[in-house]
VEXKOLKOL-667753 format. One line per field, with one value per residue (C-alpha): x, y, z. Coordinates in nm, 2 decimals, m for minus. Example, Ala and Ser with C-alpha at 12.3 -4.5 7.8 and 13.67 -1.06 7.14 Angstrom:
xx: (1.23 | 1.37)
yy: (m0.45 | m0.11)
zz: (0.78 | 0.71)
***
This chain:
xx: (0.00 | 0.15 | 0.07 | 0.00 | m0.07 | m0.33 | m0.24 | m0.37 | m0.33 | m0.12 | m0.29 | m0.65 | m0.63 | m0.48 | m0.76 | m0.97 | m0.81 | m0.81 | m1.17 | m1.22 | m1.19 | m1.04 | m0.69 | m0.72 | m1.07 | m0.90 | m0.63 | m0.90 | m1.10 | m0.85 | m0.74 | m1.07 | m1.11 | m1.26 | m1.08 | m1.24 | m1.48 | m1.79 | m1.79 | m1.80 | m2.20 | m2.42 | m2.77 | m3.08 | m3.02 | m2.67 | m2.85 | m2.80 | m3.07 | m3.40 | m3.37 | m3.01 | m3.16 | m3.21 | m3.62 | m3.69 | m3.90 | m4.09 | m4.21 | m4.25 | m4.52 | m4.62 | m4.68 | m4.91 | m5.13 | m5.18 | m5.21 | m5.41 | m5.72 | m5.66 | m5.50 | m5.40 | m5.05 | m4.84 | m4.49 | m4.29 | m3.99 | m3.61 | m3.58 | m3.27 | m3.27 | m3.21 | m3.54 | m3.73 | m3.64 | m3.72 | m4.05 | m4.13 | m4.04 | m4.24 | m4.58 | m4.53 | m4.46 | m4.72 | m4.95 | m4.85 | m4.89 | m5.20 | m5.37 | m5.64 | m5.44 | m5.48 | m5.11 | m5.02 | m4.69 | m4.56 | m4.23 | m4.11 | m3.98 | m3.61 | m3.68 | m3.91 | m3.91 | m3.56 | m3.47 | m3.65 | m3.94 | m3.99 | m4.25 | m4.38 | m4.32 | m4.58 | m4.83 | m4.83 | m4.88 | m5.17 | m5.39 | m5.37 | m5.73 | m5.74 | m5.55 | m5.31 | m5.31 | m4.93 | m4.61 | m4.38 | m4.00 | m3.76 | m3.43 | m3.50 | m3.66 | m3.28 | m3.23 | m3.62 | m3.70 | m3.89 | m4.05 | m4.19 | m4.28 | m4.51 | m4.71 | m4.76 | m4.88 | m5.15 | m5.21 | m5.00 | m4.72 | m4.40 | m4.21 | m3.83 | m3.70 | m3.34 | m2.95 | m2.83 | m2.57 | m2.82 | m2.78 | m2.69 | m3.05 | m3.30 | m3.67 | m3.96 | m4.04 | m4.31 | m4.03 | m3.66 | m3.53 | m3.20 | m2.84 | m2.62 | m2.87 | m2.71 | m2.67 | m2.77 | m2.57 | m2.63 | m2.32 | m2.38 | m2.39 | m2.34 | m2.71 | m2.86 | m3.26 | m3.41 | m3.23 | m3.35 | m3.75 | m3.68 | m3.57 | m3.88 | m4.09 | m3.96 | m3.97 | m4.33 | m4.38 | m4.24 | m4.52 | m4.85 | m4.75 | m4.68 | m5.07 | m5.20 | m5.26 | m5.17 | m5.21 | m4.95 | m4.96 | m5.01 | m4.76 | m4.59 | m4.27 | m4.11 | m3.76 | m3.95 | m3.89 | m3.47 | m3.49 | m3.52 | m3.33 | m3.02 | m3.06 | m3.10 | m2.79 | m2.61 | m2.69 | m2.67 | m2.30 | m2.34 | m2.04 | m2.07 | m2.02 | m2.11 | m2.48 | m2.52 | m2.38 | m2.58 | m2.91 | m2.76 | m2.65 | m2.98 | m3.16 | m2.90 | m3.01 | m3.38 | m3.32 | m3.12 | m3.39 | m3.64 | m3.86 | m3.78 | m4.09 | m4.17 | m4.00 | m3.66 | m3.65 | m3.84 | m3.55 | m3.31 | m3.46 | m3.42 | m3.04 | m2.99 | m2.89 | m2.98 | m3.15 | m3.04 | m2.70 | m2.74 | m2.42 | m2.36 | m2.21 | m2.56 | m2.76 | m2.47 | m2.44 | m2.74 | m3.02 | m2.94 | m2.88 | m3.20 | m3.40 | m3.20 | m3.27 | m3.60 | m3.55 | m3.27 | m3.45 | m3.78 | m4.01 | m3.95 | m4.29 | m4.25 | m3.97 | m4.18 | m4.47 | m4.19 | m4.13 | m4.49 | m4.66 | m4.75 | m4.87 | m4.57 | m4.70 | m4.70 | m4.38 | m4.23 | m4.38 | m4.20 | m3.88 | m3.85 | m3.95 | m3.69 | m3.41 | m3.49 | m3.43 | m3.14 | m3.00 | m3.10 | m2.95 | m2.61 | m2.60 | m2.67 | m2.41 | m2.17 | m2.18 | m2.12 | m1.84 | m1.69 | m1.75 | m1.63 | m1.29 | m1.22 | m1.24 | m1.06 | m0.78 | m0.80 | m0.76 | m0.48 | m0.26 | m0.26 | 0.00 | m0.19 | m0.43 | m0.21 | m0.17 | m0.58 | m0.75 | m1.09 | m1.25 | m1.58 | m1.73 | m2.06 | m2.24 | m2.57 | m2.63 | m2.58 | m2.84 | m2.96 | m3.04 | m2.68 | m2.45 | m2.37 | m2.28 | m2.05 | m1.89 | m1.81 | m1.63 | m1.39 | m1.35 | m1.22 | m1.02 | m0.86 | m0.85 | m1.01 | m1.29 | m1.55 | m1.89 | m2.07 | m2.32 | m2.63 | m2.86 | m3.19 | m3.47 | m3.41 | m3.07 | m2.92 | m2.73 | m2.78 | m2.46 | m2.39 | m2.06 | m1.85 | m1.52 | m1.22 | m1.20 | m1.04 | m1.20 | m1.55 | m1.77 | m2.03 | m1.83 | m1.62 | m1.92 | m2.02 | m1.71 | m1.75 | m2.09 | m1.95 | m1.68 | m1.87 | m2.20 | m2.51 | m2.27 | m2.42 | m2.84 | m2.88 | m2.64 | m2.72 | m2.54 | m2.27 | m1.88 | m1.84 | m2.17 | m2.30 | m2.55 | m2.62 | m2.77 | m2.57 | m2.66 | m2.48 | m2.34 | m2.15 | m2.02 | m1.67 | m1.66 | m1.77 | m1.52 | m1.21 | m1.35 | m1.42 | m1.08 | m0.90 | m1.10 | m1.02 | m0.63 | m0.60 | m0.76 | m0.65 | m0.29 | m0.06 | m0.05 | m0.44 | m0.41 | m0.17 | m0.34 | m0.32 | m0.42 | m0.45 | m0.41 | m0.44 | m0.08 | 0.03 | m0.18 | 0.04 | 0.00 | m0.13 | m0.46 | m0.51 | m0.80 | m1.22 | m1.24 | m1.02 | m1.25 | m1.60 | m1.44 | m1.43 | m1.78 | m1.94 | m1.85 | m2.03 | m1.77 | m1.85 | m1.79 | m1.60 | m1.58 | m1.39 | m1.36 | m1.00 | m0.73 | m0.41 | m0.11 | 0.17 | 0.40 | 0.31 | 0.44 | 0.26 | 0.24 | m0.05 | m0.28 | m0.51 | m0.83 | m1.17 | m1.45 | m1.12 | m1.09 | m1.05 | m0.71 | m0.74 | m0.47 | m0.29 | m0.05 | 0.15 | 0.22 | 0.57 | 0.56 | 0.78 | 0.93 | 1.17 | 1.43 | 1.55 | 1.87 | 1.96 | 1.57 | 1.62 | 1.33 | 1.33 | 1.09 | 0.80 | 0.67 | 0.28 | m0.04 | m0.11 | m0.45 | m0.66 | m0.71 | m0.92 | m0.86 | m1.15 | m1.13 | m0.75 | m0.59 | m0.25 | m0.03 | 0.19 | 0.53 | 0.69 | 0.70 | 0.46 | 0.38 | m0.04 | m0.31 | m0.62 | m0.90 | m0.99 | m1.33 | m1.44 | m1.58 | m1.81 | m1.88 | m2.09 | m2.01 | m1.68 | m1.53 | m1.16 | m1.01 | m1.02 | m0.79 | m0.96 | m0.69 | m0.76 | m0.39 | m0.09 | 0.27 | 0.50 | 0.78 | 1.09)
yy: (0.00 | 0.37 | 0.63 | 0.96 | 1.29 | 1.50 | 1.80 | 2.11 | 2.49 | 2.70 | 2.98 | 2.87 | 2.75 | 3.06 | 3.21 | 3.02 | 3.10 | 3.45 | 3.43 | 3.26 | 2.84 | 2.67 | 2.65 | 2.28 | 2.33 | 2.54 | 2.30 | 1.99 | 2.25 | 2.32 | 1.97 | 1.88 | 2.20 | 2.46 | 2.79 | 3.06 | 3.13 | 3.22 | 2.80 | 2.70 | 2.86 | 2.53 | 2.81 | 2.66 | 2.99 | 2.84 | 2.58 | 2.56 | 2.67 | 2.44 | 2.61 | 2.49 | 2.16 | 1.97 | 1.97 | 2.08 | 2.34 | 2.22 | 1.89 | 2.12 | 2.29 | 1.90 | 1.78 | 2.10 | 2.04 | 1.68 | 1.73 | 2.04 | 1.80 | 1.52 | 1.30 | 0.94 | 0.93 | 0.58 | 0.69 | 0.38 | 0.35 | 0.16 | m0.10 | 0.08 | 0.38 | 0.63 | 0.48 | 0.48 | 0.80 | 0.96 | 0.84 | 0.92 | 1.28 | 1.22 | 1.11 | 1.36 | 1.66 | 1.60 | 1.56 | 1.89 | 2.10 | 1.95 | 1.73 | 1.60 | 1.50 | 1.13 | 0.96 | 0.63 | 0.43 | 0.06 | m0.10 | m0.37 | m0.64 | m0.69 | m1.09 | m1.14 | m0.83 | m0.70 | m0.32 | m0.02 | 0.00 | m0.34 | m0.40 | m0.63 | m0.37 | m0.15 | m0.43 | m0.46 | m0.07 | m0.06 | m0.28 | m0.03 | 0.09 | 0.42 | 0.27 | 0.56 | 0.78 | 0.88 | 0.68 | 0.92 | 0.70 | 0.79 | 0.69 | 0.51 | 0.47 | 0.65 | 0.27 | 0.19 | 0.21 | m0.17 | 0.04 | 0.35 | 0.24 | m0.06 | 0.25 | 0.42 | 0.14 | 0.08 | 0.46 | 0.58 | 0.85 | 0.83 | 1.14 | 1.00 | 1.15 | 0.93 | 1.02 | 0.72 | 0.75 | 0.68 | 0.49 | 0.65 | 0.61 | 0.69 | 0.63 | 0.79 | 0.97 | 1.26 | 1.38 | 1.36 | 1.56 | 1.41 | 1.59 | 1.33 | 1.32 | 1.45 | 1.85 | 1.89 | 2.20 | 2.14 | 2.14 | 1.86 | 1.54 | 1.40 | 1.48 | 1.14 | 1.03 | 1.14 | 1.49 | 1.47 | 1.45 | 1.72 | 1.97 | 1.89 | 1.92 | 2.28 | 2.39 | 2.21 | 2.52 | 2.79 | 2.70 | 2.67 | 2.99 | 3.16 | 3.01 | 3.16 | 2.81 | 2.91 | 3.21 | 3.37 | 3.25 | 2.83 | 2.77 | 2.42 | 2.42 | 2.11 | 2.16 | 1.99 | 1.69 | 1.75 | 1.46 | 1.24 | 1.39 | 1.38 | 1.02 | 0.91 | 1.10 | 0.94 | 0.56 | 0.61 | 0.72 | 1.02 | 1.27 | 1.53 | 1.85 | 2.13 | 2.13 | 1.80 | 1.90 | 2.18 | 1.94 | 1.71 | 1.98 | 2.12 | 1.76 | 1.70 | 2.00 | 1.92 | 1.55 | 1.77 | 1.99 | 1.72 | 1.81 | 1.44 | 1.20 | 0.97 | 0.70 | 0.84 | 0.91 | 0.56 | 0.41 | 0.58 | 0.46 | 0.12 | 0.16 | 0.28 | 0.63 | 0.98 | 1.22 | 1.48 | 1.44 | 1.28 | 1.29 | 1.18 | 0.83 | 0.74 | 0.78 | 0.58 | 0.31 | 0.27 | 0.39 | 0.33 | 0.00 | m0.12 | 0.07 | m0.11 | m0.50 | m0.46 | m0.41 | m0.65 | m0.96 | m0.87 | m0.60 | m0.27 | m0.14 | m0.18 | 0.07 | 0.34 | 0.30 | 0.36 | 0.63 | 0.76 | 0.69 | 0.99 | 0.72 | 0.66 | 0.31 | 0.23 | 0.38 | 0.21 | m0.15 | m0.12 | 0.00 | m0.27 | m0.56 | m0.37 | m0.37 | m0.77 | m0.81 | m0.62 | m0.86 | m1.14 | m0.94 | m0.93 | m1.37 | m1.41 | m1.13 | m1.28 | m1.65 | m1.54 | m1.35 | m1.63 | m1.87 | m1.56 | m1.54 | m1.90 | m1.92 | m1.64 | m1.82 | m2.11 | m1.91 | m1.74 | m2.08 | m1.99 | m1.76 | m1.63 | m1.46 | m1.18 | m1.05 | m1.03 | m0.68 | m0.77 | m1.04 | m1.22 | m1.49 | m1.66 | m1.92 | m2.15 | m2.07 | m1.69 | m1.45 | m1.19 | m0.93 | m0.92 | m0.98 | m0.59 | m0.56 | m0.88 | m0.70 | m0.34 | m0.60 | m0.78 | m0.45 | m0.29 | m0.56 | m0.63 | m0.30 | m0.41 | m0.39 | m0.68 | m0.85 | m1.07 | m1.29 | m1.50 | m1.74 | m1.60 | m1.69 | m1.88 | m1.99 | m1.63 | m1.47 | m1.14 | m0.94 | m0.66 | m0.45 | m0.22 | m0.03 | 0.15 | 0.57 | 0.61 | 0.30 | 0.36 | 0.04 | 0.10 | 0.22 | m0.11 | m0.32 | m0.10 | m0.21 | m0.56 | m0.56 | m0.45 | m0.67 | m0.95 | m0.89 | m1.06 | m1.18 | m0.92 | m0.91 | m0.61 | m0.36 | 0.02 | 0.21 | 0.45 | 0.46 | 0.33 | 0.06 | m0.13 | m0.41 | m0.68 | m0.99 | m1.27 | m1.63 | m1.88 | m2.03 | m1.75 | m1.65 | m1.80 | m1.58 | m1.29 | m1.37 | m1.34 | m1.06 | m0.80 | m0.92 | m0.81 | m0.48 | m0.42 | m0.53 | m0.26 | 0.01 | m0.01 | 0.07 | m0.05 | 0.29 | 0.23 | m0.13 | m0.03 | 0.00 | 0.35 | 0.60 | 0.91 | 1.12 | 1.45 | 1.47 | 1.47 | 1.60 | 1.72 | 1.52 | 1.85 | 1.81 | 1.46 | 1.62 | 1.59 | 1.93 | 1.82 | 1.54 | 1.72 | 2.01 | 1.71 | 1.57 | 1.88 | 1.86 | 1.72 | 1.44 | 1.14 | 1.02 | 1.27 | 1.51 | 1.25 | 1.22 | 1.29 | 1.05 | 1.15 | 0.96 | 0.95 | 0.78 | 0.56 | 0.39 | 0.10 | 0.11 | m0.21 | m0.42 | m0.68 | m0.84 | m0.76 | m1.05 | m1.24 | m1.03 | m0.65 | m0.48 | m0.20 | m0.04 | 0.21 | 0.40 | 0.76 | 0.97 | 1.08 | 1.44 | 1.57 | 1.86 | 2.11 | 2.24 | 2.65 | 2.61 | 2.26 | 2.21 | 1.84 | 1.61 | 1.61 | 1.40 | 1.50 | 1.27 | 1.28 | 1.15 | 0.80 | 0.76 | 0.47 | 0.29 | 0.09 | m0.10 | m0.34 | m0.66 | m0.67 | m0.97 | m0.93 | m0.75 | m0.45 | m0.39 | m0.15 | 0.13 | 0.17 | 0.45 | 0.47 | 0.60 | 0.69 | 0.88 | 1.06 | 1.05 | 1.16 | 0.87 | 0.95 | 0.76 | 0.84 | 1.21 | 1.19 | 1.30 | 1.12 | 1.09 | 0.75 | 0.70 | 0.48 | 0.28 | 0.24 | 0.13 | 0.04 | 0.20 | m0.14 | 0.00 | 0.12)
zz: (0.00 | m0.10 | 0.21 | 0.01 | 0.14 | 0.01 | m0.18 | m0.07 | m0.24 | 0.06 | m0.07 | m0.07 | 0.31 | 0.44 | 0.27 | 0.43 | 0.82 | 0.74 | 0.74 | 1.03 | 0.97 | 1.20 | 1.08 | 1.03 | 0.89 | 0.64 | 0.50 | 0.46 | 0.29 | 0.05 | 0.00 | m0.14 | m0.39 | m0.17 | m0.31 | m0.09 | 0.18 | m0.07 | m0.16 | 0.21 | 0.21 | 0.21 | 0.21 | 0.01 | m0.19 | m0.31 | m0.48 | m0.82 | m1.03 | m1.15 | m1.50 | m1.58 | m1.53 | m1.91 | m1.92 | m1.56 | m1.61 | m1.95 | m1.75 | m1.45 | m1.72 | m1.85 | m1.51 | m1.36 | m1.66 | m1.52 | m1.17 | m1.21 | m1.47 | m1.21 | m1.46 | m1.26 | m1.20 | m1.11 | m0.97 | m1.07 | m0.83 | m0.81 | m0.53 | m0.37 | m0.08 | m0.37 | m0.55 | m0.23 | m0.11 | m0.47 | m0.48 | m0.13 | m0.23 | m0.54 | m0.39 | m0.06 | m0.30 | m0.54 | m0.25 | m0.10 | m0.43 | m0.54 | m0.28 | m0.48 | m0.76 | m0.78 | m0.72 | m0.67 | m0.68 | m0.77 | m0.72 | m0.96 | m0.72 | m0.83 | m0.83 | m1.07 | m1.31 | m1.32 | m1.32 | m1.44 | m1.62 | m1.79 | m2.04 | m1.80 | m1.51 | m1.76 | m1.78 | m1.43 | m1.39 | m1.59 | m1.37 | m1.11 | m1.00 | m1.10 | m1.45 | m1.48 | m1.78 | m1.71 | m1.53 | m1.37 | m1.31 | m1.08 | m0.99 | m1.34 | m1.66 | m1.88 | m2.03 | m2.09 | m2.43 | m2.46 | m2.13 | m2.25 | m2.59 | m2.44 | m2.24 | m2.52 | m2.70 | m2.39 | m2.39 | m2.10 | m2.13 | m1.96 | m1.79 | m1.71 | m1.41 | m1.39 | m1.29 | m1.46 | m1.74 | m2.09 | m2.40 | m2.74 | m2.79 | m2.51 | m2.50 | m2.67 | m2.31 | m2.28 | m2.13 | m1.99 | m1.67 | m1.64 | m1.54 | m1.76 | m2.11 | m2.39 | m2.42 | m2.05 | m1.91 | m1.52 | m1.34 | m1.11 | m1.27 | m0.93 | m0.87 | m0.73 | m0.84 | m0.52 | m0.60 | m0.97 | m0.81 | m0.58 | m0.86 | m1.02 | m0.74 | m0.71 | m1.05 | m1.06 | m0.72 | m0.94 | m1.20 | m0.99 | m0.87 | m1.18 | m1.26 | m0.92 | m0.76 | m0.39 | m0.21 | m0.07 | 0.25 | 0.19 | m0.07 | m0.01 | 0.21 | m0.05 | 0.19 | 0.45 | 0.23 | 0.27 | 0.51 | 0.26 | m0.04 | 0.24 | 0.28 | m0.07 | m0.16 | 0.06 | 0.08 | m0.31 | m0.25 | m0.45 | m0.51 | m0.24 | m0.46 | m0.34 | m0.47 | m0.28 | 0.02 | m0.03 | m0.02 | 0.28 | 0.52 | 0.47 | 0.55 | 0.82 | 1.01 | 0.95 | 1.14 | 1.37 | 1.47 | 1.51 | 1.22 | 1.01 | 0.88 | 1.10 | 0.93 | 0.95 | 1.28 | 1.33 | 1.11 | 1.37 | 1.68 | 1.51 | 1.46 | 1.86 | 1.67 | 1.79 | 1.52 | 1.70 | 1.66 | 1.30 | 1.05 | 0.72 | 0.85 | 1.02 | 0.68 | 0.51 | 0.72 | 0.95 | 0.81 | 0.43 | 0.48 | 0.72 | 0.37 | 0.17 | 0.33 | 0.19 | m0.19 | m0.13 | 0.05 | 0.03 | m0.13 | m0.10 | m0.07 | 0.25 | 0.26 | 0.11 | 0.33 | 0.59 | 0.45 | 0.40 | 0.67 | 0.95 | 1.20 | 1.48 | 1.57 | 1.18 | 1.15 | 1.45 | 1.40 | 0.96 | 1.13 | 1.33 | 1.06 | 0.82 | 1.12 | 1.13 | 0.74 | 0.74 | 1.06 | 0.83 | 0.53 | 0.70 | 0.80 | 0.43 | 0.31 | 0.54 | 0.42 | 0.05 | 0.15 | 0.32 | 0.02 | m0.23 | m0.03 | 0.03 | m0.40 | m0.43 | m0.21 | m0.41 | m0.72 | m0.55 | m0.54 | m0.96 | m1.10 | m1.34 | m1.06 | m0.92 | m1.31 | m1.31 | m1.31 | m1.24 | m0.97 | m1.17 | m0.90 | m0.92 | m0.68 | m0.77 | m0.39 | m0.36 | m0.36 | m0.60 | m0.35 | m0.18 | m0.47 | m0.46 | m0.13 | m0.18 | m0.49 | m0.29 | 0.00 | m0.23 | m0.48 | m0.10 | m0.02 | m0.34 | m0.51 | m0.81 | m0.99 | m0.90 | m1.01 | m0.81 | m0.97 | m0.86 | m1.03 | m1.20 | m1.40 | m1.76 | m1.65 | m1.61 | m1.42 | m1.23 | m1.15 | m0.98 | m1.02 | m0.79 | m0.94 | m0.86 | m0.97 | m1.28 | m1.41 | m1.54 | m1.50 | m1.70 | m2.03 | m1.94 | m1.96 | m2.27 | m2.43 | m2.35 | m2.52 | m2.83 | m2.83 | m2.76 | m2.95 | m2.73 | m2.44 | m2.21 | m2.20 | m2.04 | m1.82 | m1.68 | m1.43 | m1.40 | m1.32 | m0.99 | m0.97 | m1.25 | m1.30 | m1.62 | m1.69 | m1.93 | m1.97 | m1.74 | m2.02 | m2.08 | m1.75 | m1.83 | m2.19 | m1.98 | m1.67 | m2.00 | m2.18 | m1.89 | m1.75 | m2.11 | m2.10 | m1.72 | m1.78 | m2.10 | m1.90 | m1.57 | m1.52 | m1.25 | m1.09 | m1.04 | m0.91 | m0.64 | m0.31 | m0.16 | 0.16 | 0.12 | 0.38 | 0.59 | 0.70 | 1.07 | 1.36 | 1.73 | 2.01 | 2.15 | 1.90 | 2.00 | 2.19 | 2.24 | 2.10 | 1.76 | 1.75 | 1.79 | 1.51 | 1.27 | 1.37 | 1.30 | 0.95 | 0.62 | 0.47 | 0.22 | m0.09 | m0.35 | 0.00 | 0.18 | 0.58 | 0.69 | 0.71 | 0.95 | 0.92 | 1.20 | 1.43 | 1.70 | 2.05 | 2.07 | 2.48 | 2.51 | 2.25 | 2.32 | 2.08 | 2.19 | 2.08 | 1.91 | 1.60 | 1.67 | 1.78 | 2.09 | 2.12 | 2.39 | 2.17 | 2.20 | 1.98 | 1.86 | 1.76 | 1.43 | 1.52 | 1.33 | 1.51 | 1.49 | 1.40 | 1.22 | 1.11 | 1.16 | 1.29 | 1.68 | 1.89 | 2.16 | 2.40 | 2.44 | 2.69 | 2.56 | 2.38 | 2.30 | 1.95 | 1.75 | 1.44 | 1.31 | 1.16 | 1.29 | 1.50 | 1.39 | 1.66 | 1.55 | 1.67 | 1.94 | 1.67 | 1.37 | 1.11 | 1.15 | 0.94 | 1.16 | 1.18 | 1.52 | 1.66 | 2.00 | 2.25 | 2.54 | 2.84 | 3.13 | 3.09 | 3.03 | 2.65 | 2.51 | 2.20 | 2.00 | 1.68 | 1.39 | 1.24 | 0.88 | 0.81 | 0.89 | 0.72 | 0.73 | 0.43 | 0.55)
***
């Protein structure tokens, strides 16, 4: 593994302390592209624009023309958090705008119909009582052409409301609000689908008012809805750019304040979580996940009622049924890992395997619903790009894909397909997650194919396992305070959380439960001398360590990449380090 530390523009962070950051603030700032003070404003008003937005405010116009002659409207969702969250916003704003508009929603059950809006998917849809005249997607719909031209044939129109990357041909859609179509100028392409619904819903505001549909004291607050745009953004591990951090410190402080659904703060009762001190990590890997467990084991229509409902013993009893799925979610995830691994080791015994770019493992007994959790694990581990695929219907095989940056997935798979004419059914996604459907047939064709691709793409500087990090912290800021100045911020993916890298004195260790290192270490201080500016050394208070997953001791003296939280116990605040590696070169 290299150890490399972030670079950061000298000039931007002392910028940034002039005007008041936290010195330390101010250097992570500028390490992650934050030039001046004006871009560290996360106000609504900052937001960028619904008319840059491709088609925004023409379907804005489309859809008030609808709601406003009570046309029947079928949201059709995805079966992930970003899905569920976007149609939540969907049927929640619509409802607020034009209350007796008549809305409804269906999710395709990932099983049985596959992703996005199937022809069958549209058959389904139009046995809804009220049949509805139009089918609103989101969070899908960009790759649906067999979709959309199947409702027209049955005499519905489709509006598209997608983030996903599109074909060279899209469908025949009333209508296309999408930040990565074709000739699209918005500036965030990182927008997620929950974040595409909520630009609609506030251009679709900007309209009815323009028509004189509210007075001017009950027009619809949508940013009470920010709850849930913050946690689709995140458990869809969207790029936080500013315009998305902009949306999730805006939901963050909602959850903060108390003024969540009752879902979401049903959701964090369920993961022994306080909304009141919610952060970025808790949507990401508490409540994202307990959403997810039902689109990934079961159905998740039971997420979205979650998510609707304003009856706290409704929202409580789902919660609690989702918290059990996920528990279940995590036994089964945890057995294909183990069987994933142990072939990987085998393979592993085979020169050829440490030349390989990409992992490609299936299992007749693995499961459909877990397959991209599996790949995200073994991408992490092994630092490259991975697909994990289980058995289907009409002896296929479902996979889902997990890369590395600088390796785009789904133009890889996109290439593949074009190399190998048929040998891929179907595939959507974008550069870091993907998802396709061959025949099982052809999994070993597949396995060689994606493997040349990935090896003629990905160069060895890309394969090499790295950490980037924040530099050096004092002994002297190995302190609560340091630690509470780092909680209060907004990190994630693209906007990552920081990584400090130092020297250690490794004073105790011992396992906890047989398989995670605690550690009582001290820091040794770099210090520049006056006069020869040679390294000198500092002594420091010894503080206390984690490092998960980790049985392996570490010697008297180690070079440590952490992060630093702050732990509290029965009143009492101390500083914990988070190993995330360990510096073993010379």
């Amino acid at each position: 593994m290299r150890f490399t530390p972030r670079p950061f523009s000298e000039r931007s962070a002392n910028w940034l302390a002039q005007s008041g950051v936290h010195p330390l603030l101010a250097k992570l700032y500028a390490a992650r592209g934050i030039e001046n003070p004006k871009l560290l404003s996360l106000d609504l008003k900052e937001l960028i624009p619904p008319k840059e937005l491709k088609n925004c405010l023409s379907t804005a116009s489309i859809l008030a023309d609808i709601l406003l002659q009570k046309r029947p409207i079928l949201v059709v969702a995805d079966y992930d958090c970003d899905g569920a969250t976007a149609c939540a916003v969907a049927l929640r704003g619509l409802k607020m705008l034009t209350p007796a508009s008549p809305v409804s929603f269906l999710v395709p059950n990932r099983f049985t119909m596959g992703y996005g809006l199937t022809p069958e998917v549209v058959e389904l849809a139009a046995q809804q009582i009220p049949r509805p005249e139009y089918l609103i997607t989101v969070d899908n719909g960009i790759a649906s052409e067999a979709g959309v031209n199947r409702a027209r044939e049955l005499g519905m129109e489709v509006i598209i409301t997608d983030h996903h990357l599109p074909a060279a041909q899209v469908p025949k859609a009333l209508a296309i609000v999408n930040p990565n179509q074709a000739g699209c100028p918005f500036p965030s392409k990182a927008l997620a689908g929950v974040g595409v619904m909520f630009y609609l819903l506030i251009a679709l505001r900007a309209e009815l008012r323009a028509r004189d549909h509210f007075s001017q004291t009950n027009q619809p607050k949508i940013e009470n809805l920010l709850d849930l745009v913050a946690l689709g953004t995140v458990a869809d591990v969207a790029q936080l750019d500013r315009n998305n951090r902009i949306l999730l410190a805006n939901g963050l402080r909602r959850m903060q304040n108390g003024n969540c659904q009752l879902g979401i703060t049903a959701l964090f009762n369920a993961a022994a979580r306080d909304p009141m001190k919610a952060s970025a990590f808790d949507l990401g890997f508490a409540l994202g996940p307990r959403l997810n467990a039902a689109g990934r084991l079961a159905d998740m229509t039971l997420g979205i009622r979650l998510l609707l409902t304003d009856d706290p013993v409704e929202a409580q009893t789902i919660a609690g049924e989702l918290d059990r799925i996920n528990r279940e979610r995590r036994v089964i995830e945890s057995g294909m890992q183990e069987t994933a691994l142990a072939h990987l080791a085998e393979q592993e015994l085979h020169q050829d395997f440490a030349q390989r770019s990409s992992i490609c493992l299936w299992n007749s007994a693995w499961h459909q619903g877990v397959v991209g959790i599996v790949a995200s694990r073994l991408k992490e581990r092994f630092n490259r790009p991975a697909i994990v695929f289980a058995p289907a219907e009409n002896d296929e095989l479902r996979g889902s894909g997990r890369s590395l940056i600088g390796f785009h997935l789904r133009d890889a798979l996109d290439l593949v397909s074009k190399r190998e004419p048929g040998l891929i059914l179907k595939f959507g996604g974008h550069a870091m997650a993907a998802g396709l459907t061959i025949k099982s047939a052809d999994f070993a064709l597949f396995d060689q194919t994606f493997q040349t691709v990935a090896s003629e793409l990905l160069s060895a500087d890309l394969l090499e396992k790295r950490c980037m990090h924040d530099g050096f912290l004092l002994s002297t800021e190995l302190i609560p305070e340091i630690g509470d100045l780092l909680a209060g911020e907004i990190w994630g993916q693209g906007f990552p959380q920081p990584i400090f890298y130092g020297e250690f004195e490794v004073l105790q260790q011992s396992l906890m439960k047989e398989k995670h290192l605690r550690l009582q270490l001290r820091s040794i201080d770099p210090l520049i001398s006056q006069t020869n500016r040679e390294p000198t050394r500092q002594t420091s208070k010894p503080v206390t360590a984690v490092w998960f997953n980790q049985t392996q001791t570490l010697p008297a003296k180690v070079r440590l990449a952490y992060r630093l939280v702050t732990d509290r116990y029965q009143g009492q605040a101390r500083v914990q380090l988070m190993i995330e590696a360990c510096d073993l070169s010379p």
